[in-house]
N, C-alpha and C positions, 0 to 999 in steps of 0.2 A: 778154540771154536769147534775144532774135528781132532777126531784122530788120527788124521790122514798125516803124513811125514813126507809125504809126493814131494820131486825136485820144482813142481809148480806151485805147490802149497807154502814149501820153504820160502821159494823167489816172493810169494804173495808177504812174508812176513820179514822177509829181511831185506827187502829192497822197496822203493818207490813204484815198481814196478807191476802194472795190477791187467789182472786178464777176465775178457769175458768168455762164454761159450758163442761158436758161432753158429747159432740154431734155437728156435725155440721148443724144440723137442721136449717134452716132459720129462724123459728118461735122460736124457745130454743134461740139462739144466739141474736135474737132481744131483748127477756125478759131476759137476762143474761147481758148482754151490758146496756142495760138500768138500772141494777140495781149493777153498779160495776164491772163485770167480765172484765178479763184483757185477756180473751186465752180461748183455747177451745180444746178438742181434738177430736181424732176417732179411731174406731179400725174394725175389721169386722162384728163385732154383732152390731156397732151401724151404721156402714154406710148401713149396710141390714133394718134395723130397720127404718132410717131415711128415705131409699129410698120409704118404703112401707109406709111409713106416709105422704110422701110428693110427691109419686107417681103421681101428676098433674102436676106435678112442671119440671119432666123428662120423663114425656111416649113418646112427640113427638120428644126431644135430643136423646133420646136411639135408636128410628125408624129411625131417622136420619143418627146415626152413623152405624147400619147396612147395609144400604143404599149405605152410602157413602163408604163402604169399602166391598165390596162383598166376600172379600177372607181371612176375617178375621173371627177366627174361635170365638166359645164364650167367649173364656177365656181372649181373647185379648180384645171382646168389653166390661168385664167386667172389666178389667181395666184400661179401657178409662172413664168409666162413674165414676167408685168410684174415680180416679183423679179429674174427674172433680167435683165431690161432695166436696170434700178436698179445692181444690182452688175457688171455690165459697162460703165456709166457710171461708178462710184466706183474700177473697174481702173482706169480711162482717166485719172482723175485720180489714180492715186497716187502719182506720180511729182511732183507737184506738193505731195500731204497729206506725203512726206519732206521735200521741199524746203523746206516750209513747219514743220517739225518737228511735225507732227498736230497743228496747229493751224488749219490751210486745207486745200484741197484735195476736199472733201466734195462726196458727193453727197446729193440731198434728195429721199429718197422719201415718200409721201403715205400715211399711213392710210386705211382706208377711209371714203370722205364720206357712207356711210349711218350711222357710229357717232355722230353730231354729238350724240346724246344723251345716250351711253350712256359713262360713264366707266371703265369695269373694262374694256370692249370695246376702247377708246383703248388705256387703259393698256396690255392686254395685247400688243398686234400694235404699239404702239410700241417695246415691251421687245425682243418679236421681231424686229424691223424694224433697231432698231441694234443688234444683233448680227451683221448679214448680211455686212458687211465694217467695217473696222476705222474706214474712213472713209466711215460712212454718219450720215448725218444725217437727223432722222426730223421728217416734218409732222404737226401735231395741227391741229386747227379752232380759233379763238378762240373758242368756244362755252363755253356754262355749264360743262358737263360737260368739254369740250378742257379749258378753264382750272384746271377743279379736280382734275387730273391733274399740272396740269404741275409742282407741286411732288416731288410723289413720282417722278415719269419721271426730273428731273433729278436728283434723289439718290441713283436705281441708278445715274445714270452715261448716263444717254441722252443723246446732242447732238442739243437739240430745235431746229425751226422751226414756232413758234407764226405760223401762216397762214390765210385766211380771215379776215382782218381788214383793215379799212377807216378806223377811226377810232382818234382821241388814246386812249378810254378802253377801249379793247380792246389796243393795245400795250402800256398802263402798265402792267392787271390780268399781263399776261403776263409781264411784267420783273419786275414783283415775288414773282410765283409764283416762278421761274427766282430770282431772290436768296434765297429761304427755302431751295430745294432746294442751291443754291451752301451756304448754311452749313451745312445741315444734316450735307453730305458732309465740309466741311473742319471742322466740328467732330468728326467721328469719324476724322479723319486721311486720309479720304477723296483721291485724287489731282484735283483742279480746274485741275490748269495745262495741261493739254490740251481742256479741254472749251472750247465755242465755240456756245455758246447764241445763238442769232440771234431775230427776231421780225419778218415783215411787216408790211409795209402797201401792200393793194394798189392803191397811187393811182389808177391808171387807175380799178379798179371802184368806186370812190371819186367818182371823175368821173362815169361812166358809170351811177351810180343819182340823182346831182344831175339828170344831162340829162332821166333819164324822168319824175322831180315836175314840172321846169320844162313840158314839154310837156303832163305829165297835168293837172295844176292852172294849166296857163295862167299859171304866174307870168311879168310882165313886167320881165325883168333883159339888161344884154350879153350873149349866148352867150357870146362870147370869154371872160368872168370863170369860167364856168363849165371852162375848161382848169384852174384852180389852186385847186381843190378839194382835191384830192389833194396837192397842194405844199404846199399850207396847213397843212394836219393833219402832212403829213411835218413841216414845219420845227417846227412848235409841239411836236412829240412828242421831236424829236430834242434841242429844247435842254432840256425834262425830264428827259429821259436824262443829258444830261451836266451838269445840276444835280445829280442826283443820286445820280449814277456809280453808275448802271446795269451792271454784266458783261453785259448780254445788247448784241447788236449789234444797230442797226435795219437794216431789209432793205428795197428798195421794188420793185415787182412789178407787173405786170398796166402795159405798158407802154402809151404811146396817142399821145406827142407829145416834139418835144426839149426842153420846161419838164421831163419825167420826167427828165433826163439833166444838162441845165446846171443846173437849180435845185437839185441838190443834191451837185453837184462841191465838192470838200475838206471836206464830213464825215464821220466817220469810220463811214463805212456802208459798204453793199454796195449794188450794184443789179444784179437778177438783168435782165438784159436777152433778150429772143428773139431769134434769131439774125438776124431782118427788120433789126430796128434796130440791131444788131449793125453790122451791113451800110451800113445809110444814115447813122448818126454816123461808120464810118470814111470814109464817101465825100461829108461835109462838110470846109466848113470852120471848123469850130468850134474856138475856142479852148478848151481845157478848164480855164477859170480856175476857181477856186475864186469859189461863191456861194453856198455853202449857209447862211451866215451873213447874207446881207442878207435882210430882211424881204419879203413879198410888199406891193403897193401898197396902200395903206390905203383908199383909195377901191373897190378890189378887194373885199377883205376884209372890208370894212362893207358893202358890198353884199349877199354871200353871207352873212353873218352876219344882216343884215335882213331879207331875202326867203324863206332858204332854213331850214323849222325842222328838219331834217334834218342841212343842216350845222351849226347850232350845235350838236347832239347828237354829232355828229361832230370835231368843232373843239375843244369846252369838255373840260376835265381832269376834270367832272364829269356830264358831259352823258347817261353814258347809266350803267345799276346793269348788273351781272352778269346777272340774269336778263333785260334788252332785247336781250342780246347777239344772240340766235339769232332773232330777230324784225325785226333790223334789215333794209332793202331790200335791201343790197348781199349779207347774208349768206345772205340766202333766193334770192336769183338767183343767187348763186357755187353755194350747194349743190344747188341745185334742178342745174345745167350739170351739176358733177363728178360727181354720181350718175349723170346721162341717160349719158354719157361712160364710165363703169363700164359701164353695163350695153350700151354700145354694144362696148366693150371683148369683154365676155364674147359677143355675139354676133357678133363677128371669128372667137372659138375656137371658137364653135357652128359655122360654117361651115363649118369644118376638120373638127368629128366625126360632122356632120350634113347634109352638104352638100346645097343643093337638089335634087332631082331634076329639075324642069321645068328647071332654066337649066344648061348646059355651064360648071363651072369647072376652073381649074386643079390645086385641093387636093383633085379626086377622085382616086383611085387608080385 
């Protein structure tokens, strides 16, 4: 396909193992495509992040759309623009969702992270959302309300990414939602060979709410064990999954170290990777064997199991009910970011309709 020979190119051809970029960056998505990647996603901190890095690319689209709709307030042109970022990321992959017979190739845009509560609201701007192009794939929050949507999404026909998840018992509620909605469709004769249900877990932010107990509460454990937090929960969920064959794909996200990468080489997952690490695994030398199958160290595991009650809520297949879900650390710091990020979002296109007066910018006329 490429001539690229990357230790991530390799893992793409010798293992089950398949990765997206996590951005829809024009330039991320060209060196991700070109070296394997199969999908790609987006959320609010990366479509803010992408706009301002590729800010040439939309100063005169964005003037435009103000332009053209004079009675649209900011909120609206700003999600005109992050739509349109989203499907000129799933153009960029459709050449791959052919090749892949629209079964790969997807782009993953994000619902809005203020609706975490509201299920009709999900619902609705999901339904929306994957209709924007043929190979878009839509995020919901693991939340009360995300989950008790995801039945009904997948049965119009939505190809969901159930995200905002951290733990074993937030993947499973989602898999299994995602199974009801799978039958529901192929009991009515519904088409299901093309859909491609996926499900997070964002190890890193997994890791990264362990760190803050440990420091807040003074527990006394190895830092080091606290890297496979998130490896942990991945491996324990994934072989659930394939106990008891799951259709939905597990995904792992929110990256932080190369355990996120070799620990879970040849299972048949996805890892949406940032284009940083993109970068620094092809510029190792890492073998890309398969270990998603060997267990994390038991001495590790017991640790984090003993010390941490957090992780055991996280780890156990029964650790946390439906309604902990939106309560949990990881998920009130992921939403608390992607809302600040939204609304930093919409203050990018305030500055374009409302530019300041006291400072000289470019996007004045």
């Amino acid at each position: 396909m490429t001539a690229y020979n990357g230790p991530l190119h390799k893992m793409t051809l010798t293992t089950p193992t398949r990765y997206w970029n996590d951005s829809c960056s024009v330039q991320e998505l060209e060196y991700a495509i070109a070296r394997g990647a199969t999908g790609a996603t987006s959320n609010p901190v990366i479509v803010l992040n992408v706009l301002k890095k590729e800010m040439d690319l939309w100063r005169e689209r964005i003037k435009q759309v103000i332009a053209e709709n004079p009675t649209w307030h900011e909120t609206l042109v700003a999600w005109q623009i992050y739509r349109e970022l989203a499907v000129n990321g799933a153009n960029i992959l459709f050449p791959v969702y052919e090749r892949e017979h629209s079964k790969w190739g997807r782009l993953s845009i994000q619902t809005d992270p203020a609706f975490y509560r509201t299920h009709d609201a999900i619902l609705e701007q999901a339904t929306i959302f994957g209709n924007l192009a043929p190979n878009m794939q839509v995020k919901i929050p693991a939340t009360r309300a995300g989950i008790s949507m995801v039945e009904e999404a997948t049965y119009r026909g939505v190809n969901l990414n159930v995200t905002v998840s951290f733990t074993v018992p937030q993947v499973l509620a989602a898999a299994e939602a995602i199974e009801r909605g799978l039958e529901r469709r192929a009991a009515e004769g519904k088409a299901i060979a093309t859909m491609s249900p996926v499900v997070t877990m964002m190890v890193g932010r997994t890791d990264d709410w362990m760190k803050v107990l440990v420091k807040r509460d003074g527990v006394d454990i190895n830092p080091e064990y606290l890297e496979w937090c998130g490896v942990a929960c991945f491996k324990k969920a994934y072989g659930i999954y394939q106990t008891r064959g799951y259709r939905a794909h597990l995904l792992s996200a929110a990256y932080r170290n190369f355990l996120h990468w070799t620990e879970f080489v040849g299972g048949n997952v996805t890892l949406t990777l940032p284009w940083e690490w993109q970068v620094k695994y092809n510029a190792s030398e890492v073998n890309p064997a398969p270990r998603m199958d060997e267990p994390v160290n038991e001495e590790i595991l017991d640790a984090l199991y003993t010390k941490l009650s957090d992780f055991r809520r996280a780890y156990d297949e029964d650790g946390m009910t439906l309604e902990e879900f939106d309560t949990f650390g990881a998920t009130v710091r992921t939403l608390r970011s992607f809302i600040e990020a939204w609304h930093n979002f919409v203050a990018l296109i305030r500055d374009f309709m409302l530019p300041n007066p006291d400072v000289k910018t470019e996007n004045k006329e």
